[in-house]
Structure formats: structure tokens, C-alpha cells
C-alpha angles and dihedrals in degrees: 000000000000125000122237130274113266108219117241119248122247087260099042085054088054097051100039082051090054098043086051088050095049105043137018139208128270134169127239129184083344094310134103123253129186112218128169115257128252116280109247109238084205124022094210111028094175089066099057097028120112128230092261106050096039078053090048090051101045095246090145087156097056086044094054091036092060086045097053091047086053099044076049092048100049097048089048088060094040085061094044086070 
């Protein structure tokens, strides 16, 4: 029979959370191997991307989002006057 599961400790959470977060799991030759993850040029590449390339890449919602804060935008402004 298996023993049972010891719990982690508060600091053994924390840094299994921020080893998750920095690396991720791959397989090589059939075994596992944890390597850190590729660093993001741009956190939030929504925010600086341009319409052609969100349409080339399929982000409809970040398309329609953009639209809905400028239709926002534009009948803020309209009642300001």
C-alpha cells in the first residue's frame, strides 16, 4: 500500500508556484525535462499590435474589444459637449 501524501509547507507552495510560473515541462528522448520558458518581447502584445496583424492572427475579440472602447470613446466626447 502507499503511504500517504505529506502536505507542502507555506514556503514550499510559494516556491513550487514560482518555479511553475517560471519554467515548463518538455520531453526529450521520451523523458521529461524542466526548462525555463521564453522570455516575452512584449508583455501585452494586444495592446501594441496593430489591425492587420490581430486579423492575421484570428484575435477577433481584441478586434471587437478596441472597437467597443472607441465607439465608447466617441459618445463620451459627443455628451461632453
Amino acid at each position: 500500500m502507499a503511504g500517504r501524501k505529506k502536505k507542502l509547507t507555506t514556503a514550499q507552495r510559494r516556491h513550487k508556484a514560482r518555479r511553475q510560473k517560471e519554467t515548463m515541462i518538455i520531453f526529450v528522448n521520451g523523458k521529461q525535462k524542466r526548462v525555463r520558458r521564453p522570455h516575452a518581447e512584449y508583455e501585452n502584445i494586444e495592446d501594441i499590435a496593430d489591425l492587420i496583424w490581430l486579423h492575421q492572427n484570428e484575435m477577433w475579440d481584441v478586434i471587437f474589444a478596441r472597437e467597443n472602447q472607441t465607439m465608447e470613446n466617441q459618445s463620451d466626447d459627443e455628451e461632453g459637449l
